[in-house]
N, CA, C and O atoms as a GROMACS GRO file, in nm:
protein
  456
    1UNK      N    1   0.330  -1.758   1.880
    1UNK     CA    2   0.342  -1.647   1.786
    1UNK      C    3   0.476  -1.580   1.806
    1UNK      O    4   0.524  -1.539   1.912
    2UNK      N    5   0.524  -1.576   1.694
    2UNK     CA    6   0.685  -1.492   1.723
    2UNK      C    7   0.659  -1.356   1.702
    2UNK      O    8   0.575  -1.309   1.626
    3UNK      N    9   0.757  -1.278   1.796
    3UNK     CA   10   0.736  -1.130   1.806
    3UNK      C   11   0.819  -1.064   1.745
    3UNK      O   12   0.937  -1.099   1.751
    4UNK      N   13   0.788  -0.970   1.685
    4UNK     CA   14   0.904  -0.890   1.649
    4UNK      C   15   0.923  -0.718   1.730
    4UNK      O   16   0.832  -0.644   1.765
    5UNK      N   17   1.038  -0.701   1.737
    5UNK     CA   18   1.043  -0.539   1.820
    5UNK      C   19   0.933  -0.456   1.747
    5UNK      O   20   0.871  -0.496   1.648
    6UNK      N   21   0.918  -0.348   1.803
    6UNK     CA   22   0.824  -0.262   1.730
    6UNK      C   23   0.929  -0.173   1.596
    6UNK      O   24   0.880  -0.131   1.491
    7UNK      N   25   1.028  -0.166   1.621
    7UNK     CA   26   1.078  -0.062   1.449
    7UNK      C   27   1.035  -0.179   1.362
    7UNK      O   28   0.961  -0.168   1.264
    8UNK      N   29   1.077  -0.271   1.398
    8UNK     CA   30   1.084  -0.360   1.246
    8UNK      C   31   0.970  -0.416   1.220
    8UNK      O   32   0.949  -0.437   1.100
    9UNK      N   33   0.828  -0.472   1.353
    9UNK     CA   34   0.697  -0.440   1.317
    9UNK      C   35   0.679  -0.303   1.211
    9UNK      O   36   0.639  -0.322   1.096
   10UNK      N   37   0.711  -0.175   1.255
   10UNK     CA   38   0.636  -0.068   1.175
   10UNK      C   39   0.686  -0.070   1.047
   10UNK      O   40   0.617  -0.046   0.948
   11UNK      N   41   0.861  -0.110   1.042
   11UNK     CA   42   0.912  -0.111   0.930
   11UNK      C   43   0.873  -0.221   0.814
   11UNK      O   44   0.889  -0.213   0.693
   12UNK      N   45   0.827  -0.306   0.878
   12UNK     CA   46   0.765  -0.429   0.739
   12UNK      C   47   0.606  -0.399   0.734
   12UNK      O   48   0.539  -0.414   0.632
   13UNK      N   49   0.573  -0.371   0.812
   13UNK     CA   50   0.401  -0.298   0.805
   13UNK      C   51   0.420  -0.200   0.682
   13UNK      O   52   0.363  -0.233   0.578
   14UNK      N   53   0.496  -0.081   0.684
   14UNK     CA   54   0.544  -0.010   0.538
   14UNK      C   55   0.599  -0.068   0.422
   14UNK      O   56   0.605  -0.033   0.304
   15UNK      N   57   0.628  -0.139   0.469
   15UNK     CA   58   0.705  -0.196   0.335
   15UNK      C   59   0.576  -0.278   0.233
   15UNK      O   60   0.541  -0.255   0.117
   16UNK      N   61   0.526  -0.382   0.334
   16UNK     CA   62   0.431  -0.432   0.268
   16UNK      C   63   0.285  -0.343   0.214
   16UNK      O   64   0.207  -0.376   0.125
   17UNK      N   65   0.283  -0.256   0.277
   17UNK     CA   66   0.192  -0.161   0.213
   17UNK      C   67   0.210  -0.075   0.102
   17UNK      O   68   0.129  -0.015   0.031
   18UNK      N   69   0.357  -0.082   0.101
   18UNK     CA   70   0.438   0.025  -0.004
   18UNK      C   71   0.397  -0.115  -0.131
   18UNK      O   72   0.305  -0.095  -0.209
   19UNK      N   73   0.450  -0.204  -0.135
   19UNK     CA   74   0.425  -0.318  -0.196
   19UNK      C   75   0.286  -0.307  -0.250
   19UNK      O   76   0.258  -0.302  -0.369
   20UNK      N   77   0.216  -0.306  -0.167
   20UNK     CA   78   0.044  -0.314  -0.215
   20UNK      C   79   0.004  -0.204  -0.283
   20UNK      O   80  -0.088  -0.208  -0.365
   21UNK      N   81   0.069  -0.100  -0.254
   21UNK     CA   82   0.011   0.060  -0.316
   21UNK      C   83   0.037   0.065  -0.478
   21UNK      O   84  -0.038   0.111  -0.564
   22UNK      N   85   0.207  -0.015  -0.499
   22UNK     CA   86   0.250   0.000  -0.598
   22UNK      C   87   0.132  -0.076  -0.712
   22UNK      O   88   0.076  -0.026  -0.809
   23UNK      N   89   0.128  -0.160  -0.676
   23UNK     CA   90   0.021  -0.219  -0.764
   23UNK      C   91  -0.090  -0.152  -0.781
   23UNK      O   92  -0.149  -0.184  -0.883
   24UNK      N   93  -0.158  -0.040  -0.694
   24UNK     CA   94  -0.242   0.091  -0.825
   24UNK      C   95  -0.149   0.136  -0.930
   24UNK      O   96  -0.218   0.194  -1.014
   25UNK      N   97  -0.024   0.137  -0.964
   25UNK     CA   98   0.029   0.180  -1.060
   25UNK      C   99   0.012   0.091  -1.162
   25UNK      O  100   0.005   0.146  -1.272
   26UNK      N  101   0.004  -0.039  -1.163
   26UNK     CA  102  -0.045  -0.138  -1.213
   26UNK      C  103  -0.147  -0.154  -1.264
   26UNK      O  104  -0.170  -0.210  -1.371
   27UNK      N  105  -0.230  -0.094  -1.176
   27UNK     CA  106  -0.414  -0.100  -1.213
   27UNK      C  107  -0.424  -0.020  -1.302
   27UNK      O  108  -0.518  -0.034  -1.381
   28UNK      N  109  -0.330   0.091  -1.319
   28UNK     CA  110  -0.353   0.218  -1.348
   28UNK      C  111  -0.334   0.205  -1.509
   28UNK      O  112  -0.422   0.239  -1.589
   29UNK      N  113  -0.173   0.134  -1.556
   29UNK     CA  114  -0.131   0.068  -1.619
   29UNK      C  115  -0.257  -0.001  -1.705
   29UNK      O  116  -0.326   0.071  -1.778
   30UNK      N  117  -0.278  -0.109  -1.696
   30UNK     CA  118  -0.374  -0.186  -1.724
   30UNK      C  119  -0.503  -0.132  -1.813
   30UNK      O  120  -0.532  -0.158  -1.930
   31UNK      N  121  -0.574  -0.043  -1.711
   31UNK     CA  122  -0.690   0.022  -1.743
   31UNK      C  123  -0.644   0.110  -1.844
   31UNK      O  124  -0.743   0.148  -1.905
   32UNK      N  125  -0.533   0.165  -1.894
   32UNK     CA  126  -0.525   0.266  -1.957
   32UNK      C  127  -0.482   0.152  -2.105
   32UNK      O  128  -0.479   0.202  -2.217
   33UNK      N  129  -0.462   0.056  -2.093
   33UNK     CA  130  -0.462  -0.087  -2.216
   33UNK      C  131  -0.594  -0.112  -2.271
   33UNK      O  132  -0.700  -0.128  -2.210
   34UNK      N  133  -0.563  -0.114  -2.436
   34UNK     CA  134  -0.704  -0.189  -2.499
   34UNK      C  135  -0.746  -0.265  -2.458
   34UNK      O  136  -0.650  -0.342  -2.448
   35UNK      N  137  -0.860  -0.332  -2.405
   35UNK     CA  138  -0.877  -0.442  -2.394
   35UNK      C  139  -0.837  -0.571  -2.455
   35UNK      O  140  -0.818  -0.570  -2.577
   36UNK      N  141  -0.817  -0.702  -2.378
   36UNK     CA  142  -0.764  -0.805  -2.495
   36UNK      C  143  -0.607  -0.789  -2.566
   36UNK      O  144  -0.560  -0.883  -2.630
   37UNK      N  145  -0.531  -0.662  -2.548
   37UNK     CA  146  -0.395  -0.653  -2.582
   37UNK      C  147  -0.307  -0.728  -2.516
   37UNK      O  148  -0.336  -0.759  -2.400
   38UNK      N  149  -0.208  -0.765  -2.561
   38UNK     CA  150  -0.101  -0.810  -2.522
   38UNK      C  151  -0.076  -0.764  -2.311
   38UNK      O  152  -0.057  -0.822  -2.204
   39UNK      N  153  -0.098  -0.580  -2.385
   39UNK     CA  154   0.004  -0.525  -2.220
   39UNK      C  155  -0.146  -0.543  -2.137
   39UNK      O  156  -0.139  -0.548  -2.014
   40UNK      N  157  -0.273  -0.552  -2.197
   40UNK     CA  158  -0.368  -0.552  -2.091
   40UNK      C  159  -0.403  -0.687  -2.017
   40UNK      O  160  -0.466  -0.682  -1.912
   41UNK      N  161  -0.360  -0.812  -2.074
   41UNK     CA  162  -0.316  -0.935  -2.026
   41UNK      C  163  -0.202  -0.964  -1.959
   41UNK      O  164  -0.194  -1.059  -1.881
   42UNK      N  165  -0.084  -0.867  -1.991
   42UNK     CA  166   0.056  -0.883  -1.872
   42UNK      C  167  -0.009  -0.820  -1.748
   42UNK      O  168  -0.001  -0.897  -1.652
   43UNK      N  169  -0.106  -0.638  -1.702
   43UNK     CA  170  -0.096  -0.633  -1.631
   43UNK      C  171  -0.219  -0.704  -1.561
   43UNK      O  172  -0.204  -0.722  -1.440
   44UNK      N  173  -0.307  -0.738  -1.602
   44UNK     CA  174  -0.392  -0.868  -1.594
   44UNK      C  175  -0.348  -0.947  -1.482
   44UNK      O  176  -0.378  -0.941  -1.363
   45UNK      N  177  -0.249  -1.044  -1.561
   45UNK     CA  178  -0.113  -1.169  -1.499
   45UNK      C  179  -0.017  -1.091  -1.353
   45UNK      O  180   0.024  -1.142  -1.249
   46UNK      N  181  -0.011  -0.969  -1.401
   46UNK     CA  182   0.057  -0.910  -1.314
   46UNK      C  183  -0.008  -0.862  -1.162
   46UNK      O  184   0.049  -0.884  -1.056
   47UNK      N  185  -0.108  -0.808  -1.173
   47UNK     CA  186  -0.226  -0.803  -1.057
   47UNK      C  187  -0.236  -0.903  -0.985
   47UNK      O  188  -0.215  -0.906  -0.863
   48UNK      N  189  -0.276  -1.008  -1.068
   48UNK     CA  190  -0.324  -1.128  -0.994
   48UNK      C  191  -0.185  -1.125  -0.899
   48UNK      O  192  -0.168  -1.067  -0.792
   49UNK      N  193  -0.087  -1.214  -0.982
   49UNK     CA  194   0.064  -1.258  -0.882
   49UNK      C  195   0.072  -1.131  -0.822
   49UNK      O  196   0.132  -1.171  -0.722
   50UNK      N  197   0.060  -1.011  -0.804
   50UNK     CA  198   0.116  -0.916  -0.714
   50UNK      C  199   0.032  -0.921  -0.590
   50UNK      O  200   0.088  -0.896  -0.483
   51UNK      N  201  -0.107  -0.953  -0.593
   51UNK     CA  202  -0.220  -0.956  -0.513
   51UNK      C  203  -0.173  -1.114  -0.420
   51UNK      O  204  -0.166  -1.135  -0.299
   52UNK      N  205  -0.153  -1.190  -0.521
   52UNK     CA  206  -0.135  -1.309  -0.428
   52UNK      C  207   0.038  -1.316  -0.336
   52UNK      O  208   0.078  -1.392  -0.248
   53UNK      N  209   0.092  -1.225  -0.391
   53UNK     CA  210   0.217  -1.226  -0.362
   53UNK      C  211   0.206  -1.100  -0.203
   53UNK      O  212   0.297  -1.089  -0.120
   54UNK      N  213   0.104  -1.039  -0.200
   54UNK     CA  214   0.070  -0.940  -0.126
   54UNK      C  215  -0.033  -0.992   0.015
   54UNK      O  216  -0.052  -0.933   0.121
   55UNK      N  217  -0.091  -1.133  -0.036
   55UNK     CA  218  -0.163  -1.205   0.044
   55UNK      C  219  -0.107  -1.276   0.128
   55UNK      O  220  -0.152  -1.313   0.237
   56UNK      N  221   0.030  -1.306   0.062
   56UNK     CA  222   0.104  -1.411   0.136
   56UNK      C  223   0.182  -1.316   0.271
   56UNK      O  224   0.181  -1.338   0.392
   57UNK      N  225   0.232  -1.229   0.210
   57UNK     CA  226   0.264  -1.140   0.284
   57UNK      C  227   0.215  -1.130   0.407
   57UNK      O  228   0.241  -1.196   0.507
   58UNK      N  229   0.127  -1.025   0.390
   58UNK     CA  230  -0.011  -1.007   0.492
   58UNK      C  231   0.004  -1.083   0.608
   58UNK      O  232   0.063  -1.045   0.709
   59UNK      N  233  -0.052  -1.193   0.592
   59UNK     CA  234  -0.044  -1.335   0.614
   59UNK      C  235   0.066  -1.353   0.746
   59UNK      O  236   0.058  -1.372   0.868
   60UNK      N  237   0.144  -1.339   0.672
   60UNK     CA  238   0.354  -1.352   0.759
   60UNK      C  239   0.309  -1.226   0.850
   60UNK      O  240   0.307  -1.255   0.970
   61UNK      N  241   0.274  -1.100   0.824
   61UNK     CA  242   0.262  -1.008   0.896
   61UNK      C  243   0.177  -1.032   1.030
   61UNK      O  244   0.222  -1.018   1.144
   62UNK      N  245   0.075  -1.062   1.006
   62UNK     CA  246  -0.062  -1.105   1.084
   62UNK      C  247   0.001  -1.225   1.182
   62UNK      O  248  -0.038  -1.242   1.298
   63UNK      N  249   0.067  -1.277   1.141
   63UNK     CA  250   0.134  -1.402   1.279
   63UNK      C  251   0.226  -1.305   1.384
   63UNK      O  252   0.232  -1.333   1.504
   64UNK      N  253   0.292  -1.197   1.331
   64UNK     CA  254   0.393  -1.141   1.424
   64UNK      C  255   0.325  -0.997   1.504
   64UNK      O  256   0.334  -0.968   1.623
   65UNK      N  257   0.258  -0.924   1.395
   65UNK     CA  258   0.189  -0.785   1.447
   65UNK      C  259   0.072  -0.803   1.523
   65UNK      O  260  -0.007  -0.898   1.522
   66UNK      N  261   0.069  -0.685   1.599
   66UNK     CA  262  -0.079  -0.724   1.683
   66UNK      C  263  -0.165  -0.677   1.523
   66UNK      O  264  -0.123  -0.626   1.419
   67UNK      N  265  -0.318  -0.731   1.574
   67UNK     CA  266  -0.434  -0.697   1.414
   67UNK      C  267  -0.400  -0.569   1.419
   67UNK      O  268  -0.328  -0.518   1.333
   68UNK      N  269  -0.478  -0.466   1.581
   68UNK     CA  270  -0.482  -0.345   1.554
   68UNK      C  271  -0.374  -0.244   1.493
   68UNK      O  272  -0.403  -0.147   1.424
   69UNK      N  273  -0.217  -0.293   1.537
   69UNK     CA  274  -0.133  -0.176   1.446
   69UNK      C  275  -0.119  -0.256   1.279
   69UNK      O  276  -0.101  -0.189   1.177
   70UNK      N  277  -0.127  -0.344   1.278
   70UNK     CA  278  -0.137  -0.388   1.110
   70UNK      C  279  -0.245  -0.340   1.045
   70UNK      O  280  -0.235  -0.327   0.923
   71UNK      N  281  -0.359  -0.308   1.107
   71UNK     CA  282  -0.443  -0.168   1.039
   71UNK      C  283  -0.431  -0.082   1.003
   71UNK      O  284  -0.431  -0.030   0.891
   72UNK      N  285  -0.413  -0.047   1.132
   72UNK     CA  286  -0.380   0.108   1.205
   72UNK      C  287  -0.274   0.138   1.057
   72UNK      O  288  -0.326   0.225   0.987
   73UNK      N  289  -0.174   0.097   1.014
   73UNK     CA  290  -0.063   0.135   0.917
   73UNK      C  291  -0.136   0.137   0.790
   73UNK      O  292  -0.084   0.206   0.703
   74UNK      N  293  -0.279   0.057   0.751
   74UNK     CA  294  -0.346   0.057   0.643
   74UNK      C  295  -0.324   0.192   0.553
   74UNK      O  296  -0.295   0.195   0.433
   75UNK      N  297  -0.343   0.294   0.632
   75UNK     CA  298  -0.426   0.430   0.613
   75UNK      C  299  -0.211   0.489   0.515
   75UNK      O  300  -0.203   0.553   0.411
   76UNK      N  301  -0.137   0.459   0.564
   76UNK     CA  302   0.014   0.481   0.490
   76UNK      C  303  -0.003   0.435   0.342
   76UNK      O  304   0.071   0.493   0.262
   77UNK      N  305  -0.087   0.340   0.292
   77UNK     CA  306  -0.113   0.253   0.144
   77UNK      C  307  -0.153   0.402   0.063
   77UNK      O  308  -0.118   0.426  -0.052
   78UNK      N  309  -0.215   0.474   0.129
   78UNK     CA  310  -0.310   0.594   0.070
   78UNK      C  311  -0.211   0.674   0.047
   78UNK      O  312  -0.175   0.723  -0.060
   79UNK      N  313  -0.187   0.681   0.107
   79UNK     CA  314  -0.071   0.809   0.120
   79UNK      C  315   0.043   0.752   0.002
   79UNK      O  316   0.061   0.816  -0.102
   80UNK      N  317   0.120   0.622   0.031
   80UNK     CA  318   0.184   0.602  -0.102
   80UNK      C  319   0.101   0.581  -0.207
   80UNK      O  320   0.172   0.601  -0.305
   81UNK      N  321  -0.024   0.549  -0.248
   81UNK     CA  322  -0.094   0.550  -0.392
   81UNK      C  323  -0.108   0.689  -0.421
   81UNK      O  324  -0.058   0.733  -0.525
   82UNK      N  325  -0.159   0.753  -0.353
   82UNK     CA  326  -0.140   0.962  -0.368
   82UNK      C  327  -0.030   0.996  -0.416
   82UNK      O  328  -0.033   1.071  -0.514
   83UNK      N  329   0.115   0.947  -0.357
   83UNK     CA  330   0.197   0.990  -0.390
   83UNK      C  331   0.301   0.933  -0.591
   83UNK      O  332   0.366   0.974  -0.687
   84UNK      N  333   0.248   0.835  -0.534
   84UNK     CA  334   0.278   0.750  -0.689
   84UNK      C  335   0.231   0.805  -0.795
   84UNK      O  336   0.301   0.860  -0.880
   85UNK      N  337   0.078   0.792  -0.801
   85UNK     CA  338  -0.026   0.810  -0.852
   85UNK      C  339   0.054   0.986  -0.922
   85UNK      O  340   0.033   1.028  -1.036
   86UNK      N  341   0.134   1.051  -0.826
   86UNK     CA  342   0.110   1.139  -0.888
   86UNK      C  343   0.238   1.172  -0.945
   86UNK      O  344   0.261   1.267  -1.019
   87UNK      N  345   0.331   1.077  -0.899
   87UNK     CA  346   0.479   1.130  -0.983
   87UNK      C  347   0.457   1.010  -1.087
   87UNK      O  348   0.554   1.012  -1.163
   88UNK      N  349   0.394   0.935  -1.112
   88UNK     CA  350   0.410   0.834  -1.278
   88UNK      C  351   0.308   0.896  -1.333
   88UNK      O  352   0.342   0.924  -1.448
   89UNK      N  353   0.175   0.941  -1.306
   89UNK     CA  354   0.102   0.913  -1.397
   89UNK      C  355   0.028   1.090  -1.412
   89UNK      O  356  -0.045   1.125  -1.504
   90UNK      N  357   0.076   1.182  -1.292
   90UNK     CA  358   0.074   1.367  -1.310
   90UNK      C  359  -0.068   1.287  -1.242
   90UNK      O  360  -0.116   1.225  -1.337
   91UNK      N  361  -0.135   1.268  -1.146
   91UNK     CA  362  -0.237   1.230  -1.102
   91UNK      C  363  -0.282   1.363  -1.015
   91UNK      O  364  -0.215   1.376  -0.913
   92UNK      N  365  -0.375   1.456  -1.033
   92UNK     CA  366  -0.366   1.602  -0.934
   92UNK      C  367  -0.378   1.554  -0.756
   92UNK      O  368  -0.446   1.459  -0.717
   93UNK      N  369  -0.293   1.646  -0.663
   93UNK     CA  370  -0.312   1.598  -0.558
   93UNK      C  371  -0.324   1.798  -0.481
   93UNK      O  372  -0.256   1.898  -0.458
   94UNK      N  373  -0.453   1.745  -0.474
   94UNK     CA  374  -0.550   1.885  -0.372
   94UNK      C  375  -0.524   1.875  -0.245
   94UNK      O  376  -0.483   1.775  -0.186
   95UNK      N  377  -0.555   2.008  -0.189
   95UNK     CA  378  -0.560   2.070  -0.033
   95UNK      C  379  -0.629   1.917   0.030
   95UNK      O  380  -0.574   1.843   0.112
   96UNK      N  381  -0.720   1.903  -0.013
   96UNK     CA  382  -0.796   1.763   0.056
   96UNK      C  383  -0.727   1.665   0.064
   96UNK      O  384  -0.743   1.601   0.168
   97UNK      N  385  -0.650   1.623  -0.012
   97UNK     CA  386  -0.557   1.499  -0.009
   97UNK      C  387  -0.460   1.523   0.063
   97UNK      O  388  -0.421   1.433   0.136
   98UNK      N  389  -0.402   1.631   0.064
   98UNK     CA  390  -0.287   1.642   0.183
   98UNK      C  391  -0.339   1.689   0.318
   98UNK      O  392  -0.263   1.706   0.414
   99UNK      N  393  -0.472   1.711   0.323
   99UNK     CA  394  -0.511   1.718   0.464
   99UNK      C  395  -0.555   1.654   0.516
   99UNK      O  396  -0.570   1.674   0.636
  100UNK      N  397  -0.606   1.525   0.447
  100UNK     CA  398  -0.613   1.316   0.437
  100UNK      C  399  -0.528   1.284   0.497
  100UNK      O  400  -0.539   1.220   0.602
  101UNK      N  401  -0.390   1.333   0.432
  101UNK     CA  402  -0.242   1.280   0.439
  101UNK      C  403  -0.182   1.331   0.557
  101UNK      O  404  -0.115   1.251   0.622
  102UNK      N  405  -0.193   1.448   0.600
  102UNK     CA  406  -0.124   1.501   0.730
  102UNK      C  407  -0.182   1.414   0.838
  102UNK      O  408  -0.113   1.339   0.908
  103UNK      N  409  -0.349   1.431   0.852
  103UNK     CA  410  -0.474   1.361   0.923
  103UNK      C  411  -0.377   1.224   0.989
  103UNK      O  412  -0.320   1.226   1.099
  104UNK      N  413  -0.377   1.122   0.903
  104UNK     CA  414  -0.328   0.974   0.862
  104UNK      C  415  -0.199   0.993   0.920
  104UNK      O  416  -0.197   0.952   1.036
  105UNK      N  417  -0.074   1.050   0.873
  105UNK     CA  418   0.046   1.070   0.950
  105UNK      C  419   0.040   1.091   1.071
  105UNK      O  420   0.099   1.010   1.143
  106UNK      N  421  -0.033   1.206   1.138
  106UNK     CA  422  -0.055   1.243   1.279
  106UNK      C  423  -0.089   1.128   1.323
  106UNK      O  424   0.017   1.083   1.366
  107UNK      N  425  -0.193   1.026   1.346
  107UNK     CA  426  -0.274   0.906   1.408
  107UNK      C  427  -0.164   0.792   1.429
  107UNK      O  428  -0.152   0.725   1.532
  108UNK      N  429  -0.068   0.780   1.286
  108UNK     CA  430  -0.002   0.696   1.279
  108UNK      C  431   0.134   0.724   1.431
  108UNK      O  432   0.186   0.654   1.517
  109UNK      N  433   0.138   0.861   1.389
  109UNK     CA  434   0.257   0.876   1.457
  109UNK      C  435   0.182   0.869   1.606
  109UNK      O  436   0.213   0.767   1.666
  110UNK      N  437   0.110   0.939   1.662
  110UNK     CA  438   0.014   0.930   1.761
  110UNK      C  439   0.016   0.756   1.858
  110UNK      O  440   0.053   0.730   1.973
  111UNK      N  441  -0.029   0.687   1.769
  111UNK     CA  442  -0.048   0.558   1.780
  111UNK      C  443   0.100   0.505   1.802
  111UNK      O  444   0.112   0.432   1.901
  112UNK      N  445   0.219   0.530   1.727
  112UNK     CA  446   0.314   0.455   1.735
  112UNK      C  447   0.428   0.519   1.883
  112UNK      O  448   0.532   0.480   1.936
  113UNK      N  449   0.332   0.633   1.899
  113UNK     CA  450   0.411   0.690   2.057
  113UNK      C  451   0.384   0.585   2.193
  113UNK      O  452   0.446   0.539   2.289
  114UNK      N  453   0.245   0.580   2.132
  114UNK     CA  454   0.188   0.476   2.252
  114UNK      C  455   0.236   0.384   2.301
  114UNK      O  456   0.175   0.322   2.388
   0.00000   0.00000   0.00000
């Protein structure tokens, strides 16, 4: 198994999650399409390849990261779909969601002291 330092572990752990999040904008996209339209079949086409393009990923990740911090970073996906979610689409983001979001940052950072 090849290793990578830990910045650039945490740094492609984000990236690929940033990757995965974006695609709720996608979903988001989609669902808000007639059914059977043109754009509700691109983001359709588009899901799929982003999902499989997100699998492959993963995948590459999982040979170099230990499982537990390639989890452990799961909880960052939330935090960028919260944040997306709410500058494309005005998605409301409450006291609860940013106290999700602080929660999730602290653990992360917590964890990555270790």
């Amino acid at each position: 198994m090849y290793a990578m330092n830990k910045t650039i572990q945490y740094i492609s752990l984000i990236l690929v999650y940033l990757f995965y999040a974006s695609l709720s904008l996608l979903i988001k996209f989609t669902g808000l399409q007639e059914p059977m339209s043109l754009y509700w079949f691109a983001g359709t086409v588009g899901l799929i390849a982003g999902l499989g393009i997100y699998a492959m990923a993963w995948q590459q990740i999982l040979k170099r990261v230990d499982l537990g911090t390639a989890y452990m970073f799961k909880g960052t996906s939330l935090i960028f779909i919260m944040i997306l979610l709410a500058a494309c689409y005005g998605e409301p983001v409450t006291v609860t969601k940013i106290l999700g979001t602080a929660i999730i940052v602290v653990g992360i950072t917590l964890y990555a002291k270790c």
